[in-house]
N, C-alpha and C positions, 0 to 999 in steps of 0.2 A: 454795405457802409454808405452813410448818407454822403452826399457830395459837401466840399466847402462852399458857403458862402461866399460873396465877394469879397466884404472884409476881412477874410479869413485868409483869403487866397493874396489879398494883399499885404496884410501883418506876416505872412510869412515870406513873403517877396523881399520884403524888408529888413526880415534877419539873415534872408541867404545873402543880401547884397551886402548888410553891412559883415559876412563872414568872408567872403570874398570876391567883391570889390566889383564884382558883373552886378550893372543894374537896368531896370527893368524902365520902360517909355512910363512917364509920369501922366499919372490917372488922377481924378480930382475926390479926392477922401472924403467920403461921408464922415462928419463927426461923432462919434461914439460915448457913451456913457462913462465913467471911472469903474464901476462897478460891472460892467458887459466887457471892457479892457482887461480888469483884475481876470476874472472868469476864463475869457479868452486865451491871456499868455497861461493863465494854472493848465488849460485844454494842451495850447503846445506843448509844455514841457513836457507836461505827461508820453504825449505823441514821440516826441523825439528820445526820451526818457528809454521806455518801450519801443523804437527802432533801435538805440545803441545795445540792449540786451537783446535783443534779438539777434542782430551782428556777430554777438558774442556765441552763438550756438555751436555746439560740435556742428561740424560739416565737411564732406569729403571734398566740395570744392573748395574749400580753406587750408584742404594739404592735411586735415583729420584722419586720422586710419583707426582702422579699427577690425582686430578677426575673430570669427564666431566660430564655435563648434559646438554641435548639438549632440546631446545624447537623448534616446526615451528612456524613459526609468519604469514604465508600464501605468498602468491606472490614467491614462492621460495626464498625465507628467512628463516634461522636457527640461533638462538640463543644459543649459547653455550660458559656455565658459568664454568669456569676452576678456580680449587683452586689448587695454583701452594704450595705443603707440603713438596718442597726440597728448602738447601741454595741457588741453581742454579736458575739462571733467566731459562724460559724457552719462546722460541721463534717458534712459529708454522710458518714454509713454508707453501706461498700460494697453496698450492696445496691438493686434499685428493681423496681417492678412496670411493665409494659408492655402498655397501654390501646389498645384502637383508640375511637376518641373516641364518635363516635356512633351505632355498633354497640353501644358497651358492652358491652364484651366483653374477658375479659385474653387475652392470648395470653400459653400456656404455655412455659417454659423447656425443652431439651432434658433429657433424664436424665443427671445427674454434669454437666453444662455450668457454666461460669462466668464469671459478670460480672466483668468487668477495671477496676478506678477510679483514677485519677491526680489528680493535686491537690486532694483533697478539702476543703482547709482554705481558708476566704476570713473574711481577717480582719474586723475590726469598720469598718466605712465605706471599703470595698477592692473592688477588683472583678478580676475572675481568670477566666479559663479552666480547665474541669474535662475532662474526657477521659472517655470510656467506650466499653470494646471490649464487644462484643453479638456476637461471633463466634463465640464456642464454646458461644452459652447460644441461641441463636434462628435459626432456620431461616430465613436472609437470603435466600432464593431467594421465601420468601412475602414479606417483610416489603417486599421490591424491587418488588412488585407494585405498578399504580396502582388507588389506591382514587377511588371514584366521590364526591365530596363527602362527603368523609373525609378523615381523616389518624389519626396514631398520638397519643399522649401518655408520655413517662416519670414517671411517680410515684417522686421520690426523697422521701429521708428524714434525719432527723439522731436520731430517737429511736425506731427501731418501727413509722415508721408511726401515733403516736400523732396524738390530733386536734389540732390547730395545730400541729402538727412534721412535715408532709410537705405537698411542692410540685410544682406538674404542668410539666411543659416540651413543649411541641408541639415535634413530629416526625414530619416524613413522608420515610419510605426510597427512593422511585420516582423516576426521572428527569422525570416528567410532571406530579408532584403541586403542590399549592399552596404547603401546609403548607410541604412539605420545601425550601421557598427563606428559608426564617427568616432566617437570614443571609446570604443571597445578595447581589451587589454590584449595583447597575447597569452598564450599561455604562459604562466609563471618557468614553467620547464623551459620552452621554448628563447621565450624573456630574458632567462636568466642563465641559460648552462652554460655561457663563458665564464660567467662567476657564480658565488652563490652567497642568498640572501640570509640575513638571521633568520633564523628559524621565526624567531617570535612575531617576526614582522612580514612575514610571509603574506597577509590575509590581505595587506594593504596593497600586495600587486596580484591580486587572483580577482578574476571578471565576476566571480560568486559575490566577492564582499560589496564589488562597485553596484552591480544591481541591487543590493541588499539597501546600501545605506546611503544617504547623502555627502555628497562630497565631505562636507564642513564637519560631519559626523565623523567619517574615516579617517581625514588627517587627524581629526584630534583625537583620537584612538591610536593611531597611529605618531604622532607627539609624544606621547605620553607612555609611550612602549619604549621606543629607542630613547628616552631621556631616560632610562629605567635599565639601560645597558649598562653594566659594571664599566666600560671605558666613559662615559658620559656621569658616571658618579663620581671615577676618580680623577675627572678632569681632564682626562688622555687625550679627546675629541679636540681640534684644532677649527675654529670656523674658518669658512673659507670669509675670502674677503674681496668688496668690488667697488667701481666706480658710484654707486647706485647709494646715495645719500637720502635722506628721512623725507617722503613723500614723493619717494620714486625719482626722484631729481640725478642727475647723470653725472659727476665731477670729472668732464672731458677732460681737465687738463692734466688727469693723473690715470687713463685708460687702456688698457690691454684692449689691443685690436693688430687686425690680419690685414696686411698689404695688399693693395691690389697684385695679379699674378703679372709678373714680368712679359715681354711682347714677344710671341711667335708661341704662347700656350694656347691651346683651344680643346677646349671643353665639348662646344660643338658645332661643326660646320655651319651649320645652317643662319648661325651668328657670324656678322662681321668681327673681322679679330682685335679690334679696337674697341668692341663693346661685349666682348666676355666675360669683364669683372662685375656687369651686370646679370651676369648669372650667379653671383654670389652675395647672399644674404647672413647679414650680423646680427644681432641684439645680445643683451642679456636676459635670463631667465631664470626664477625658481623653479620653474615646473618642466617635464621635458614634452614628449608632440603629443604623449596622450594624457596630460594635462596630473602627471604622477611628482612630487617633490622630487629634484634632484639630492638635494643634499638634505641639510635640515633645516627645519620652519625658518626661515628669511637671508636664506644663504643664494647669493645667483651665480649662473654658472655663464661664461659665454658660447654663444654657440654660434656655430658655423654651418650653415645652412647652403645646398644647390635649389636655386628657382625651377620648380618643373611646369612644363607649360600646359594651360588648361585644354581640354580638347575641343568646347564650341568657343574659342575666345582666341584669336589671331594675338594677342599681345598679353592675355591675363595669365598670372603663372601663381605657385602656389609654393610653400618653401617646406621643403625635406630636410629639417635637421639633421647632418652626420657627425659634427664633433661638436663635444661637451669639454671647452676648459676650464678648471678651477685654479682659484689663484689664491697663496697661502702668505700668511706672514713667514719666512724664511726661518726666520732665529727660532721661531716655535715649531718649526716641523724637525727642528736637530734636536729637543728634546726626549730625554730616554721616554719608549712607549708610546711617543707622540704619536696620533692616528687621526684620518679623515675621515667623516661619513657621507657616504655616499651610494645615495639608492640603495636605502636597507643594509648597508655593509657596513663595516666597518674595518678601514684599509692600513696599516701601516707605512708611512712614506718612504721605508724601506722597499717594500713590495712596490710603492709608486717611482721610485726613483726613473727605472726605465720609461716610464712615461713622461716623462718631464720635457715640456716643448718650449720655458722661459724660466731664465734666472740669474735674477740681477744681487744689488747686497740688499735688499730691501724684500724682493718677494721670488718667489717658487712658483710657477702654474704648471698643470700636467693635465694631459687628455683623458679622461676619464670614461670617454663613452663607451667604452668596453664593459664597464660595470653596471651605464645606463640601458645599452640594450646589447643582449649579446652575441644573439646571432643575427647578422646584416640581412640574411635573407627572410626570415619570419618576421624581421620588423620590417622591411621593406613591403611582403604581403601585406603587413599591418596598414601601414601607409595608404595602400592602394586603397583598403577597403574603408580606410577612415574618411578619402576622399574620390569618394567615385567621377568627380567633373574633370581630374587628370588625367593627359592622355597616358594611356598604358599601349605604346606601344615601343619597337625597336629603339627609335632614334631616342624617346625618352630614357630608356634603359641605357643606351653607350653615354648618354649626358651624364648620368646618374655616377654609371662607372667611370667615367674619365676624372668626374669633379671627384669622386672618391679617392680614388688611386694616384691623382696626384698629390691633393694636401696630405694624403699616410704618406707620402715619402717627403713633402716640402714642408708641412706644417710646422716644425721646430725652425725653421727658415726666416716664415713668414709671421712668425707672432710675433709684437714687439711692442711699445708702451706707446703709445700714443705722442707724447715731446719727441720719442726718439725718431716716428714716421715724420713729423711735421718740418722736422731739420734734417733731415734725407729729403 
């Protein structure tokens, strides 16, 4: 960038002084033309124009968050499902750098090769699937190789590459790798044998269909099955219902949420016991951790997450969803044959009643995650190998099991409507 002149350097002296009130030792002004003036302020505003949208970028040192999970889909194809958890849209540059983790080490792009990006944009509190082809820019015949306690990383970006505007997504390319099962399913058997799924809809949780087809492909195959269920014809189906208003927007003041846990609880030692309700993570979701519909197309569910901590990161942790609550309109789930859908099923709120953790004259919510995943240990497996950078060890495992075993017995406890926490 060229340097300012002096009169450049002084006309803008002028607008900070006259913005706020600090001024600068008086200099003796060359006279300037009308038409080098006009010129001149069109140059600032532009300049400043272009600094305040700049300002405006997603960025993690602005408090942006943002989580990635990669999947390969083969042919150099990556799949990665971004849940964008700031007010800022966030816009990923086609471009990214490609890591092998701890070799540290980049691997280089072919000569003339190019990265391929599809969906780049994930609105503000939205979550989406991004697509990237790696086929004509990376020697897939290396990257297919299994690495030994390893895996790969993408580095994308939304600005450059600058610091707080670039984010790493694990990936691993081999058939054998850990990594590279990020979004892997469990087995539907395994998945599912607390409960069981429609039959018809069965394809939508089996790892066959996900390597077959495109996310965006699958649910709407999978859409258009379960709307195609005789309870969903004859109107039986009850949506659920949530804080979560038209463009992702959050109506706190009407919110199903979990209390922090009462003093002398601990989850795990190694925390001070005034700061163990930071072991516990909230949000809402349509989708559950391996990125599958909880209920139906734009239904969210709350979920209750234990932070597990990463193993080379002294402070970074990673969140293990263990309960899924959904929340009903009351009056409509007392209707004869009234039913919920829920991960391929279809439930009766009679069958749900025993689950029910909140209920006021307005609404019903019940825990669900038993229908979500149903055996804790093959999803926990799942877990592990969706995120290899967590520690798998002891102490993570009693964290895991204490946060579990307390909320199945408190969680009816500790759910409650958001007014009701704020006047407590």
């Amino acid at each position: 960038m060229q340097k300012f002149q002096q009169e450049n350097l002084e006309h803008i002296q002028d607008i900070f002084s006259q913005k706020t009130g600090v001024h600068f030792p008086e200099r003796k002004k060359p006279q300037i033309g009308l038409r080098k003036a006009v010129v001149l302020a069109a140059a600032i505003l532009c300049f400043l124009m272009v600094t305040g949208f700049a300002v405006a970028k997603f960025s993690s040192l602005k408090g942006d968050e943002v989580q990635l999970k990669g999947v390969y889909e083969g042919n150099g194809v990556v799949s990665v499902w971004v849940e964008n958890e700031s007010d800022r849209n966030l816009s990923f540059q086609p471009d990214l750098r490609l890591i092998q983790y701890k070799a540290g080490v980049e691997i280089p792009q072919k000569d003339g090769g190019q990265v391929t990006f599809w969906h780049t944009d994930i609105a503000a509190h939205s979550q989406g699937a991004m697509t990237i082809d790696l086929s004509e820019s990376y020697d897939l015949a290396q990257l297919e190789e299994p690495l030994e306690n390893d895996w790969y990383e993408l580095i994308l970006t939304n600005n450059g590459f600058a610091f707080g505007q670039d984010w790493k997504c694990s990936v691993d390319f081999s058939d054998m790798s850990v990594a590279g099962e990020t979004m892997e399913y469990p087995n539907p058997e395994a998945d599912l044998q607390a409960e069981e799924v429609e039959e018809s809809l069965a394809f939508y949780f089996q790892k066959s269909a996900q390597e077959k087809y495109q996310r965006t492909v699958l649910e709407e195959a999978y859409q258009q099955t379960y709307e195609n269920l005789p309870e969903f014809q004859k109107g039986q189906v009850v949506s659920a219902v949530s804080p979560v208003l038209p463009g992702n927007r959050i109506q706190k003041e009407m919110c199903l949420t979990v209390q922090d846990p009462p003093e002398g609880v601990i989850w795990d030692e190694r925390i001070s016991p005034e700061k163990q309700y930071e072991l516990m993570g909230l949000n809402w979701s349509t989708y559950d951790s391996f990125g599958r519909l909880i209920g139906a197309q734009g239904e969210y569910a709350m979920v209750l997450s234990v932070q597990v901590p990463l193993q080379d990161y002294a402070d970074g942790t990673r969140e293990l969803p263990l309960f899924y609550v959904m929340v009903y309109d009351r009056e409509e789930t007392q209707k004869d044959d009234a039913c919920a859908f829920i991960h391929g099923q279809t439930v009766s709120f009679e069958d749900l009643e025993e689950r029910k953790v909140f209920e006021d004259e307005k609404y019903a919510a019940y825990d669900v995650s038993g229908y979500v995943y149903g055996d804790g240990e093959s999803y926990l497996q799942a877990f592990f190998r969706q995120n290899p950078d967590v520690a798998q060890n002891a102490q993570t495992l009693r964290r895991i099991q204490n946060f579990y075993t307390y909320y199945q017995d408190h969680l009816q406890e500790s759910v409650l409507y958001l007014q009701d926490a704020q006047q407590k």
